[in-house]
C-alpha positions in Angstrom: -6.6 -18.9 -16.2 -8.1 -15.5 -16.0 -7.8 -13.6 -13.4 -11.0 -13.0 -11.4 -11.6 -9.2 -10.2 -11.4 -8.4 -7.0 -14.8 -6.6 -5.7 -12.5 -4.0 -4.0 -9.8 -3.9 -6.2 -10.3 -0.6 -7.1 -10.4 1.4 -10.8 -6.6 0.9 -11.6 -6.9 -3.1 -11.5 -10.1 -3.3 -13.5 -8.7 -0.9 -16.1 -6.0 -3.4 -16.2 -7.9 -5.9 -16.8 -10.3 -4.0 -19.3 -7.1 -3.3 -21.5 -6.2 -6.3 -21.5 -9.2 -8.0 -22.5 -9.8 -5.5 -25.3 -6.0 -6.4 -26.7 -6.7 -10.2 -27.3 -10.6 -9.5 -27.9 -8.8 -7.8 -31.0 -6.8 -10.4 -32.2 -8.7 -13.1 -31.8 -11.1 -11.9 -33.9 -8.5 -11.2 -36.9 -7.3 -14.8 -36.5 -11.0 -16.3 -36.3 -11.8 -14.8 -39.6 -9.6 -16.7 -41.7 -6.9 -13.4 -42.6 -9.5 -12.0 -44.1 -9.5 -8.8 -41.5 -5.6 -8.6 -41.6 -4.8 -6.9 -44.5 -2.8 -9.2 -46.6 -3.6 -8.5 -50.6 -5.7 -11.3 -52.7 -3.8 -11.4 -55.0 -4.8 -8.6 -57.2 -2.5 -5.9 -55.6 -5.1 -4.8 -52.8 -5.9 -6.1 -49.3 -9.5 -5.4 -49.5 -10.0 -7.3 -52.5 -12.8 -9.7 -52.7 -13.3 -13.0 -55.6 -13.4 -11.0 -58.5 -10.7 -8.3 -58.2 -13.2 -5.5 -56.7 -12.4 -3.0 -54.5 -14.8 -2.1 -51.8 -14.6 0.9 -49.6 -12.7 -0.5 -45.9 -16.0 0.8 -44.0 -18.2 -1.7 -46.0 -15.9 -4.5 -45.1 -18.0 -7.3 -43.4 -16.1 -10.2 -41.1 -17.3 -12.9 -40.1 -17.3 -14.4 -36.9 -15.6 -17.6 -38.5 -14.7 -18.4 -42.1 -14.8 -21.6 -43.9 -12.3 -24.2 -44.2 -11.6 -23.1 -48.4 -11.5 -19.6 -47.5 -9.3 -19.9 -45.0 -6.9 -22.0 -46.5 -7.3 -19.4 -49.8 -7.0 -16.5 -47.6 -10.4 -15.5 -49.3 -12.9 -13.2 -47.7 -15.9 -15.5 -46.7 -19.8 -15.3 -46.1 -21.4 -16.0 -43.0 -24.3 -18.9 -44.5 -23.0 -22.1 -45.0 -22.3 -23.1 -48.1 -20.7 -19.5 -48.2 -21.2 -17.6 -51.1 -17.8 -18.2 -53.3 -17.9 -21.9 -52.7 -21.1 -22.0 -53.8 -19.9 -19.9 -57.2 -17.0 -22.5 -57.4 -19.5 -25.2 -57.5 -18.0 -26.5 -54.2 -20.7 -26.5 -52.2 -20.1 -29.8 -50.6 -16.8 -29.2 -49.4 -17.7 -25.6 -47.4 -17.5 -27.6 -44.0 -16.9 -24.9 -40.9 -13.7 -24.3 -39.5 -12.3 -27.0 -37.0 -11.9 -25.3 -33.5 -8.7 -26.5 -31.6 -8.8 -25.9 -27.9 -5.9 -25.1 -26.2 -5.6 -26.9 -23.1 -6.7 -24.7 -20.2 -5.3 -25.2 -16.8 -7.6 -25.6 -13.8 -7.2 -23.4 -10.7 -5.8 -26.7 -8.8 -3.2 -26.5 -11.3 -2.3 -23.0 -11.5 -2.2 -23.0 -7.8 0.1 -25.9 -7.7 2.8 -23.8 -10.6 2.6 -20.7 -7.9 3.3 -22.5 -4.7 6.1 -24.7 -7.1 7.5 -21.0 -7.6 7.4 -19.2 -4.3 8.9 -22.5 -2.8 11.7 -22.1 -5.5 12.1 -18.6 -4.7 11.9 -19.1 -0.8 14.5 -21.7 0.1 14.5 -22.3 4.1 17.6 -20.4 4.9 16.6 -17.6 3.2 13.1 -17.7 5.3 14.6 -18.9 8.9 16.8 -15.5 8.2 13.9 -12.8 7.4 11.5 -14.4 10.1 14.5 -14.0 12.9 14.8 -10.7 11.4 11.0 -9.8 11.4 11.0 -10.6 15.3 14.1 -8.9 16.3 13.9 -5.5 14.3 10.0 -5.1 13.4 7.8 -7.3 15.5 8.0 -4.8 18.6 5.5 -2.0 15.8 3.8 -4.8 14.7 3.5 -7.9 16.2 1.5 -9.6 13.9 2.7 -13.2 14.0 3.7 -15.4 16.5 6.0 -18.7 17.4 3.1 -20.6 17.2 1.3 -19.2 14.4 4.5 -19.2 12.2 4.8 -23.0 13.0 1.3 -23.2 11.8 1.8 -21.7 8.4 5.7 -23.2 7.5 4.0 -26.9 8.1 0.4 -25.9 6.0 3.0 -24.0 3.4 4.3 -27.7 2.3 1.0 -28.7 0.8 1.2 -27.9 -3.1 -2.5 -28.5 -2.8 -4.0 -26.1 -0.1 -0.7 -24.2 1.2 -0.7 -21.5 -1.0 -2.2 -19.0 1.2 0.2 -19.6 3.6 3.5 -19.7 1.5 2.3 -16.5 0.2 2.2 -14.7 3.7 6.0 -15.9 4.2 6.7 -14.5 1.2 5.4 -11.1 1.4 6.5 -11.0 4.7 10.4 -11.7 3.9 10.1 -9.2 1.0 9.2 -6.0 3.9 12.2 -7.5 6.0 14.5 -7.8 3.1 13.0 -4.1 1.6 12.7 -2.5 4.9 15.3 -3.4 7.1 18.0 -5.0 5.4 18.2 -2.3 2.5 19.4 0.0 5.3 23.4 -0.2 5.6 23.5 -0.6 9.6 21.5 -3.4 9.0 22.3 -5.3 6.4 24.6 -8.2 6.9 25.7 -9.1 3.2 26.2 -13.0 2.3 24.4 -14.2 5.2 21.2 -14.8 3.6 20.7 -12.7 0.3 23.8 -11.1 -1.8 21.5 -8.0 -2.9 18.7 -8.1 -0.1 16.4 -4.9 -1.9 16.8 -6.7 -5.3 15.6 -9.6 -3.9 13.1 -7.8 -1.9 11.6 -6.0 -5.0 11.6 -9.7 -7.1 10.0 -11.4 -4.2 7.4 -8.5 -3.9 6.8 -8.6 -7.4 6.5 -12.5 -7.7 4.0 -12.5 -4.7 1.8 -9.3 -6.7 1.6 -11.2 -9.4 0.2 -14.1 -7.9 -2.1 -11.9 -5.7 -3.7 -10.5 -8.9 -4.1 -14.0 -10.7 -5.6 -16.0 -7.5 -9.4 -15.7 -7.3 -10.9 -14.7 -3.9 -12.0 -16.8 -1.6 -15.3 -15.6 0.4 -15.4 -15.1 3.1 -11.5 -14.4 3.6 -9.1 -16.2 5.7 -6.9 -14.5 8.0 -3.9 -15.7 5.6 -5.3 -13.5 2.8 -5.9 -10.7 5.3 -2.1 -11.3 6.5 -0.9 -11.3 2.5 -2.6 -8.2 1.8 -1.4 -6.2 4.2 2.4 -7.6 4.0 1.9 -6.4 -0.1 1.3 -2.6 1.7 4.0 -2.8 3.3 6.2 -3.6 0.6 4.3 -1.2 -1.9 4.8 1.3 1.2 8.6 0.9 1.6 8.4 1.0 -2.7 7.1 4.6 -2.6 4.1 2.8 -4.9 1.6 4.6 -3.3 -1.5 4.4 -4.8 -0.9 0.5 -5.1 0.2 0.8 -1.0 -3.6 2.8 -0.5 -5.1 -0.2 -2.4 -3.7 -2.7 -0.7 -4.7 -1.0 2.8 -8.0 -0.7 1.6 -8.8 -4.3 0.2 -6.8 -5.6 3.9 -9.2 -3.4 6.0 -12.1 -4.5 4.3 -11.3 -8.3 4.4 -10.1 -8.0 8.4 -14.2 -6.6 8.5 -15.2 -9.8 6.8 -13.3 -12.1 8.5 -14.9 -13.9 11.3 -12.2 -16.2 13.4 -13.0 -19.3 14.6 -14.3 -20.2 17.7 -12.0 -21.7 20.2 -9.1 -21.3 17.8 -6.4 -18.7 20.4 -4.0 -18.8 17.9 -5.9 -17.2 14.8 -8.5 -14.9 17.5 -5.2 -13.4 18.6 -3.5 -12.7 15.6 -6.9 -11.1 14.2 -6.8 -9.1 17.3 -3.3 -7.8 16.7 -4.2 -7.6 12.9 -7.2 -5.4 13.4 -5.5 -3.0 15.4 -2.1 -2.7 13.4 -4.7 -2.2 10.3 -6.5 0.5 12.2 -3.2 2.4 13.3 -2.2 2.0 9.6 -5.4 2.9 7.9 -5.3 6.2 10.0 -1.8 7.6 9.8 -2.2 6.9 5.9 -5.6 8.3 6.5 -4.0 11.9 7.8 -1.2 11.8 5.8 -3.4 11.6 2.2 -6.5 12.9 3.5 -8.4 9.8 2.8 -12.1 8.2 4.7 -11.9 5.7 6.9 -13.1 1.8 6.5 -12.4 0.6 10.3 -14.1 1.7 13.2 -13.8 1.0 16.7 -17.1 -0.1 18.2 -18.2 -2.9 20.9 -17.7 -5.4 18.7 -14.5 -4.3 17.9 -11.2 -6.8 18.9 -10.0 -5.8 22.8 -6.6 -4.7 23.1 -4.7 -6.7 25.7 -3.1 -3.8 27.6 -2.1 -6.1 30.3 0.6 -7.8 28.2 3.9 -5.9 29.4 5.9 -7.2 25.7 3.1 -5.3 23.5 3.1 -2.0 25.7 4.6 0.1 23.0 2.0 -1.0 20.4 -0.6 -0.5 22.8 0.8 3.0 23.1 0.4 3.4 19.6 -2.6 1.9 19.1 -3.8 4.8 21.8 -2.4 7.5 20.2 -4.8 6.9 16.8 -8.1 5.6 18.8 -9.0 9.6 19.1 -8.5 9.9 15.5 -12.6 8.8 14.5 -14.7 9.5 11.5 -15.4 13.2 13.3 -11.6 14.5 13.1 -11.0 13.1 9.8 -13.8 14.6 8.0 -13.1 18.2 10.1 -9.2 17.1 8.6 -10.7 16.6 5.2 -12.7 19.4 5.0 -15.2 18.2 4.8 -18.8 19.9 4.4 -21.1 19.5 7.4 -23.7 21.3 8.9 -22.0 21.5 12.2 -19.7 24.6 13.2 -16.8 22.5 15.2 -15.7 24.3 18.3 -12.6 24.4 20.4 -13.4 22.5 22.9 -14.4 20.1 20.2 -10.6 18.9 19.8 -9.6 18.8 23.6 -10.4 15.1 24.1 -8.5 14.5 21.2 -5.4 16.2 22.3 -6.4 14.5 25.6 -5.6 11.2 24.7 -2.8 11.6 22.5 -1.1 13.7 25.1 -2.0 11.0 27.7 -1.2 7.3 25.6 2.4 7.0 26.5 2.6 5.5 29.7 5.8 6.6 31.6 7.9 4.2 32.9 7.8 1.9 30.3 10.1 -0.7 28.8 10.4 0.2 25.4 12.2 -0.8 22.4 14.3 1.6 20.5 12.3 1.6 16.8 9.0 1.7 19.1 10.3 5.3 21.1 11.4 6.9 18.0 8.1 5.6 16.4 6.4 6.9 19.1 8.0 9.8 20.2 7.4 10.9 16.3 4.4 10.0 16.1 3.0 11.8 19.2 4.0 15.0 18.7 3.4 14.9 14.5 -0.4 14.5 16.2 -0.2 17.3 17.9 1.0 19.5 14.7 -1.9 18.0 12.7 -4.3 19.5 16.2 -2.5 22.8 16.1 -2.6 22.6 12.2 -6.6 22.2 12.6 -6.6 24.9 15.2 -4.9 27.4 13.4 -7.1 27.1 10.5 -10.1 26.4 12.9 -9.3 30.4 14.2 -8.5 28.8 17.5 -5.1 30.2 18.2 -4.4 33.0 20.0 -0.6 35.1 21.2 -0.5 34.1 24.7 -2.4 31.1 26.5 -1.8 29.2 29.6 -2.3 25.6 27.6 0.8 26.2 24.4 -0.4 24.4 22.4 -3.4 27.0 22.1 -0.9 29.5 21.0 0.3 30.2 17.6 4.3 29.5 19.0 3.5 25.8 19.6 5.9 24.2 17.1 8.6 25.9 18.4 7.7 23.3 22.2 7.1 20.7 19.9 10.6 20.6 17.9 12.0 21.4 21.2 10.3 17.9 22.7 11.2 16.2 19.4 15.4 17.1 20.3 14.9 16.0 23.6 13.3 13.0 23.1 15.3 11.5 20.0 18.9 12.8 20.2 20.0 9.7 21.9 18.3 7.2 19.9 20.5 5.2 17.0 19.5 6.5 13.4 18.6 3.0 12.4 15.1 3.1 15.0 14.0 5.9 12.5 15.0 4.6 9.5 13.1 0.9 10.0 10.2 3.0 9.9 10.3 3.9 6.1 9.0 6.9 3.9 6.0 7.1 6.7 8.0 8.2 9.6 10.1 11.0 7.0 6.5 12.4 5.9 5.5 13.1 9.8 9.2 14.6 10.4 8.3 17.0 7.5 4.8 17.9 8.8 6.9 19.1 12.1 9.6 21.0 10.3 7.1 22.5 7.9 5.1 23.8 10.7 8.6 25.2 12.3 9.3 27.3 9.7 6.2 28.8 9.1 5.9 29.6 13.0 9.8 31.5 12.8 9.0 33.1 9.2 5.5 34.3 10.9 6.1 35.0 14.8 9.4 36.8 16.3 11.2 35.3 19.4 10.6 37.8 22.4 12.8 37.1 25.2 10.2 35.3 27.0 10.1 32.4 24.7 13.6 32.6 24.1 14.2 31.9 27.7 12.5 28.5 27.6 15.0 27.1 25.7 18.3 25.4 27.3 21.2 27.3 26.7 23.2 27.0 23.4 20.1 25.9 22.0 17.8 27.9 19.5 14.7 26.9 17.4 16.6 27.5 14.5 19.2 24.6 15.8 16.3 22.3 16.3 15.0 23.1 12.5 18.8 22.0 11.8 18.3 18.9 13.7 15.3 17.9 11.9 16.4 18.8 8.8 19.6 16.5 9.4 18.0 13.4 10.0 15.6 14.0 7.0 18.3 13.6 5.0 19.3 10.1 6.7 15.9 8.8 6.3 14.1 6.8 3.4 12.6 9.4 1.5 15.0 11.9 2.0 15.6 13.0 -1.6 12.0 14.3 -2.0 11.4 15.3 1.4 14.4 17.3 2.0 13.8 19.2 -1.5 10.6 19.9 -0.6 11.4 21.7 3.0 14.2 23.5 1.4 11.7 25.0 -1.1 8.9 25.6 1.8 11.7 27.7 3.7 12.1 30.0 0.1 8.3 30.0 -0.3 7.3 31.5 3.5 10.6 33.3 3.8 9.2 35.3 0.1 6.1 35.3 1.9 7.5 37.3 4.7 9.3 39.7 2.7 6.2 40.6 1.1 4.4 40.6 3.8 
């Protein structure tokens, strides 16, 4: 069956799908035409020969669209009236019948969709599952908290159907490839022989499986939360993969369907995991959104989903969900560059620093993975303000707010030490490549602040004794090299330091 194109599929899967139709639009025609456009000889030492031993120059060559049943058997060039032309010289007009077509069987989408649930139950025994959904709500369920008891019920007894539980088979599986890719490929974590021998392996053939049946399953319109749910499981994975213009596609075909999708009325158990979904999508869509400087497809309006703030177990994603609400269409195209006709001001990102500086709640009861995601998080926000700022020509020597001075990174690696040296390296590393890129951001904005602006004793007196800037670049640095990602992100500080310490000299 061929694979229908997704309408926001982007250009690298319809190039796929161009390339591949051209391929086998090209050999089918050769084998339509009798051999007469594969250059095999007639006999008279030439393969453009035609009855009577003639060459003729390759760019006259005319094929037809089918050849007769003589020619083909002959291997003979043919024409494209019936009778053809040579059978007609043969005095064989009566036997130039048309070539018989034979049909290969095609499969119907009921069928194909039948072989790909066959497979992923194959591939997803129940041990396996039970172990990456006990490991989903224990390690990353407290950042995103997208399924539930209930709804997990739901989809293991609709995933038994061959006929309709496809959808639902599918979101187990790309959900147990980001647990076996995300938190069992780290060595704290992984717990070998209790569910997988080679969990990443497994991880990368499960993600690859469930891709693969992604691109082959037409769409359904309008989407159902399953497909919404299986999309943004394949980001993850292509996330954790470093694939990341497959990961951007996969965010942006999720957000879009979450748009479409309308739950059903008096249905609590898919309104609340749209709610959940929306807003994981929308923290998602915007990190990746400052990271790679890309637009925006959620927005938050009065239609939007309500976050539940009241419910005590989801505080630290509520948290997070507040720190990117400021992050609007407004301070991603000023982020971008983008042209307008409006001259921001200062005061134009002081709401913004507002309520990142103010969405952790004190006092709260927070998971490990959720206060190193947060604490990261929060103050990577405020190096992408002071970022802005300094570019902005906001920034000045000395200010009573610090973070309006050009010596702001060195508060904000200081807050970083404080606020992570306790936690276990495993809360960081759950987090993937994403949580290493915003550690760089910090670093990177360290050492241009201690290449660029000397320490006066003032500053220097801030600082708890035995404790330098320089030791909290060291700190950073350290547990860049712990982190997924590290390889890239730790050769590409190291060659920041040489570029603004040459910068300096020159200077």
């Amino acid at each position: 069956m061929k694979p229908l194109s997704h309408p926001h599929g982007g250009g690298q899967y319809m190039d796929f799908e161009a390339s591949g139709n051209t391929h086998n639009a090209g050999s089918g025609a050769s084998g339509a035409s009798g051999g007469s456009g594969n250059g095999h000889g007639n006999g008279n030492g030439n393969g453009n020969g035609n009855g009577n031993g003639a060459k003729r120059p390759f760019s006259h060559r005319f094929q037809v669209p089918r050849a007769c049943e003589r020619c083909k058997r002959l291997r003979r060039g043919c024409s494209e009236f019936r009778p053809c032309l040579r059978c007609i010289n043969a005095g064989l007009r009566d036997q130039c019948h048309p070539t018989t077509i034979s049909y290969m069987p095609v499969s119907s989408p009921q069928d194909s969709a039948a072989g790909d649930h066959q497979r992923l139950i194959e591939l997803l025994p129940d041990h396996i599952l039970e172990y990456c959904l006990q490991r989903f709500f224990e390690i990353l369920h407290p950042t995103i908290p997208l399924l539930t008891a209930r709804y997990v019920a739901q989809l293991r007894h609709a995933a038994q159907d061959p006929e309709r539980g496809l959808e639902s088979i599918c979101v187990l599986a790309a959900m147990s490839a980001q647990v076996l890719l995300q938190v069992e490929s780290s060595p704290q974590e992984a717990h070998p022989g209790e569910a997988v021998d080679n969990p990443e392996t497994f991880g990368r053939h499960l993600f690859e499986t469930a891709t693969t049946i992604y691109e082959t399953t037409p769409r359904r319109f309008p989407p159902t939360i399953e497909t919404c749910l299986f999309t943004f499981f394949l980001y993850a994975c292509a996330a954790r993969l470093f694939h990341h213009s497959q990961a951007f596609r996969f965010l942006r075909e999720s957000t879009t369907m979450v748009e479409l999708f309308r739950p059903p009325e008096g249905d609590e158990i898919i309104q609340l995991v749209y709610r959940r979904l929306f807003w994981v999508l929308l923290i998602s869509e915007r990190s990746h959104a400052v990271r790679y400087r890309r637009q925006l497809t959620l927005a938050i309006t009065d239609t939007s989903p309500k976050l539940d703030s009241e419910d005590a177990a989801n505080a630290g994603f509520w948290s997070l969900a507040s720190l990117f609400r400021p992050l609007d269409t407004f301070f991603l195209a000023l982020h971008n560059r983008e042209v307008s006709s409006t001259v921001p001001t200062w005061e134009a990102l002081l709401s913004v620093e507002a309520a990142v500086d103010s969405a952790m709640k004190p006092g709260q009861n927070l998971h490990s993975t959720q206060k190193a995601n947060l604490h990261v998080t929060q103050l990577w926000l405020r190096v992408i303000i002071w970022q802005l700022r300094l570019r902005l020509g906001h920034l000045v020597e000395t200010h009573q707010q610090l973070s309006l001075t050009f010596r702001y990174p060195i508060e904000i690696a200081r807050d970083l030490v404080l606020s992570t040296h306790e936690l276990p390296l495993d809360s960081f590393r759950v987090h993937g490549v994403g949580l290493t890129e915003k550690l760089y951001d910090i670093a990177s904005a360290l050492v241009d602040v201690l290449a660029r602006v000397p320490l006066t004793l003032t500053n220097a007196a801030r600082l708890p004794v035995g404790n330098s800037p320089n030791d909290d670049l060291e700190y950073v640095k350290a547990l860049i090299r712990k982190l997924p990602g590290h390889a890239t992100y730790d050769d590409l500080l190291d060659k920041h330091m040489e570029q603004a310490l040459r910068s300096t000299d020159h200077a």
